[in-house]
VOPAGU-2260 file (C-alpha; in pm, 1 decimal, decimal comma):
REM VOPAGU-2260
SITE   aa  ch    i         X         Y         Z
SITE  UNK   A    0   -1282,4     730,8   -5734,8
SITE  UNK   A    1    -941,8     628,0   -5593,7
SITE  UNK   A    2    -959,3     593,7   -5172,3
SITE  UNK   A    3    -825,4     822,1   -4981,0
SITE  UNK   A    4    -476,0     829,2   -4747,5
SITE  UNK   A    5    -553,1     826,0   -4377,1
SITE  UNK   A    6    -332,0    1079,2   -4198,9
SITE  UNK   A    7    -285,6     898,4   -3817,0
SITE  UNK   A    8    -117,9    1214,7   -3646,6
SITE  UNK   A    9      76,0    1161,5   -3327,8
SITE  UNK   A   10    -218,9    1291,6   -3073,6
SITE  UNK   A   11    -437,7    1025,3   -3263,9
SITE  UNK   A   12    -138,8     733,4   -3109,1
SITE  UNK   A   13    -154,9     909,9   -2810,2
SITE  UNK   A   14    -535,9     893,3   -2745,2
SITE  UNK   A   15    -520,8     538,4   -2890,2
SITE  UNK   A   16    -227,4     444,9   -2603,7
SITE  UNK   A   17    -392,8     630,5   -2354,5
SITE  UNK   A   18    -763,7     470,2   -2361,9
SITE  UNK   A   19    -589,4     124,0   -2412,8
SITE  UNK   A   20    -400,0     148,5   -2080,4
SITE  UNK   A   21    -738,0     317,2   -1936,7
SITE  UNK   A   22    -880,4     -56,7   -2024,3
SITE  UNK   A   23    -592,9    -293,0   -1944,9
SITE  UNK   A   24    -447,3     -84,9   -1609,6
SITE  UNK   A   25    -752,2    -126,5   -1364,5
SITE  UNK   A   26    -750,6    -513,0   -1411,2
SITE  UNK   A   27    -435,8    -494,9   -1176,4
SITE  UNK   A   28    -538,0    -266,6    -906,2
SITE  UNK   A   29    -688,2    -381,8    -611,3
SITE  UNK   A   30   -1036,4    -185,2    -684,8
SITE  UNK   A   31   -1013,1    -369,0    -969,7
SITE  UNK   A   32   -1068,7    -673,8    -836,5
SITE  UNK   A   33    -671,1    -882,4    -809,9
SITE  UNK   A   34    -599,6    -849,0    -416,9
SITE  UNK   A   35    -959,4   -1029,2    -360,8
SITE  UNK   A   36    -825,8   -1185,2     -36,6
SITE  UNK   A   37    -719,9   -1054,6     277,9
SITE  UNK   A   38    -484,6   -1198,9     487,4
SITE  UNK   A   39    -602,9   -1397,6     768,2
SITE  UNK   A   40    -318,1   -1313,8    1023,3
SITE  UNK   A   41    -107,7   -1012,3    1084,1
SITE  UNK   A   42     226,8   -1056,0    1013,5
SITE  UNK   A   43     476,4    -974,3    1323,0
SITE  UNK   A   44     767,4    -711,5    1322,3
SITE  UNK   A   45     948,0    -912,1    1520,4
SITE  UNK   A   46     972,8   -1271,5    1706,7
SITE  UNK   A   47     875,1   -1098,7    2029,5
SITE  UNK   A   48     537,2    -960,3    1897,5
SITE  UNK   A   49     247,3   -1174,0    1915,9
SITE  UNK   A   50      77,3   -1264,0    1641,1
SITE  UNK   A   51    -267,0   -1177,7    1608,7
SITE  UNK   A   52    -606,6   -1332,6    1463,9
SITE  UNK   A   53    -703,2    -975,0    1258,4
SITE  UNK   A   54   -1092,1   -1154,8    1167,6
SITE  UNK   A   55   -1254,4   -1447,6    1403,3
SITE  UNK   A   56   -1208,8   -1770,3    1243,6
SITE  UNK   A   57   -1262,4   -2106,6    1406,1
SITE  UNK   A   58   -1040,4   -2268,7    1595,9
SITE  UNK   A   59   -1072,2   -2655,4    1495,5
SITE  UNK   A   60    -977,4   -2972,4    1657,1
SITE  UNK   A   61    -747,4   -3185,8    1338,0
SITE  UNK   A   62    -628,0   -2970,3    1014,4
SITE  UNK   A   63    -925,4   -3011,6     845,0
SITE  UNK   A   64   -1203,3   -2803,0     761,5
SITE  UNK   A   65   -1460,1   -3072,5     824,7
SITE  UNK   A   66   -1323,2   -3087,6    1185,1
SITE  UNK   A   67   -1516,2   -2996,0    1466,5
SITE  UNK   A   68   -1489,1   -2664,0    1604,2
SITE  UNK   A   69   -1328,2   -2615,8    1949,0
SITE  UNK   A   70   -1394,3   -2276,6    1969,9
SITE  UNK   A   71   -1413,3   -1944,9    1792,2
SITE  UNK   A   72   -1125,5   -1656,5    1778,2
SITE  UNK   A   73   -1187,9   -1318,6    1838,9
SITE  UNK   A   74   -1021,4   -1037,4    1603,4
SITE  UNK   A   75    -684,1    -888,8    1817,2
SITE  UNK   A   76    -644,0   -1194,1    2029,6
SITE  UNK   A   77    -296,2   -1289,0    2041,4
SITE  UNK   A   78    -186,5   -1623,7    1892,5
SITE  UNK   A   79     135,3   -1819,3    2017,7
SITE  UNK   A   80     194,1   -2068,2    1697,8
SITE  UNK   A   81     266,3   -2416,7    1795,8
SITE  UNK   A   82     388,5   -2553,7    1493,6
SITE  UNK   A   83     274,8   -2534,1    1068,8
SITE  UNK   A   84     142,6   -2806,7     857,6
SITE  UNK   A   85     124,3   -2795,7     535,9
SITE  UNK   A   86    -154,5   -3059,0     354,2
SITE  UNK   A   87     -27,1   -3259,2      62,6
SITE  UNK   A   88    -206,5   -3050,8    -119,2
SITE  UNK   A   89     -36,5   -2756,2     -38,8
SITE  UNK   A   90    -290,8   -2582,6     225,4
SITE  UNK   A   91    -151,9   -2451,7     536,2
SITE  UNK   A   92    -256,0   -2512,5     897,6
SITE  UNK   A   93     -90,4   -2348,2    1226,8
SITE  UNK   A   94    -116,0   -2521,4    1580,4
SITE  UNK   A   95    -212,8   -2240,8    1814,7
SITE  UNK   A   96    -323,3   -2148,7    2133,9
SITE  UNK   A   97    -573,9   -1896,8    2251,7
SITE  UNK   A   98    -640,9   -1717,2    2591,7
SITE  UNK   A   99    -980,1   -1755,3    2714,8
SITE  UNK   A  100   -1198,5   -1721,1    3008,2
SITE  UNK   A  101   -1145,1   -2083,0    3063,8
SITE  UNK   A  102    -777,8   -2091,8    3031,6
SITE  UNK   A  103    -569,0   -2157,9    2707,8
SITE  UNK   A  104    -719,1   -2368,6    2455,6
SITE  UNK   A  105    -475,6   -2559,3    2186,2
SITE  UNK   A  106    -650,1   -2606,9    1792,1
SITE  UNK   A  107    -588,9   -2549,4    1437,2
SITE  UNK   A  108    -611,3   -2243,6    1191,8
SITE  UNK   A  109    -645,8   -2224,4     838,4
SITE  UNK   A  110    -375,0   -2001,0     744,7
């Protein structure tokens, strides 16, 4: 008994394309799980709009996460940056200060 030819029809490469890209496509969407992060600070449209603190985060005395904590931000308080630092390696820190109750208070964001 000699095997028989398998006739692959076009539809067949179709459904075979289509169910790959059904697997591979949702790796690269955000429900998918690649934008895992959300940004920490609004970006402004211009120099003249402040920039804003969009999730409270605390504001800390040195660039360093095992630095004490001044205070914390709220989210939507406006943030005049002071100047960036950037670690050796490679994390970023911004100089701000904050309105509050008490007056403005200068510290460090992770950003």
């Amino acid at each position: 008994m000699a095997g028989r030819a398998v006739r692959v029809t076009p539809s067949t490469w179709r459904l075979v394309a289509l169910l790959g890209f059904a697997l591979v496509a949702p790796a690269g969407l955000p429900a998918g799980g690649a934008d895992w992060r959300l940004p920490e600070l609004r970006r402004r449209q211009s120099s003249r709009e402040p920039l804003l603190s969009v999730v409270p985060q605390a504001l800390r005395c040195a660039p360093r996460h095992q630095a004490p904590a001044i205070t914390c931000t709220e989210a939507g308080v406006p943030l005049r940056v002071l100047r960036r630092w950037i670690q050796p390696g490679g994390e970023r820190w911004l100089q701000v200060e904050v309105p509050g109750p008490a007056g403005v208070r200068r510290g460090w964001l992770a950003g």
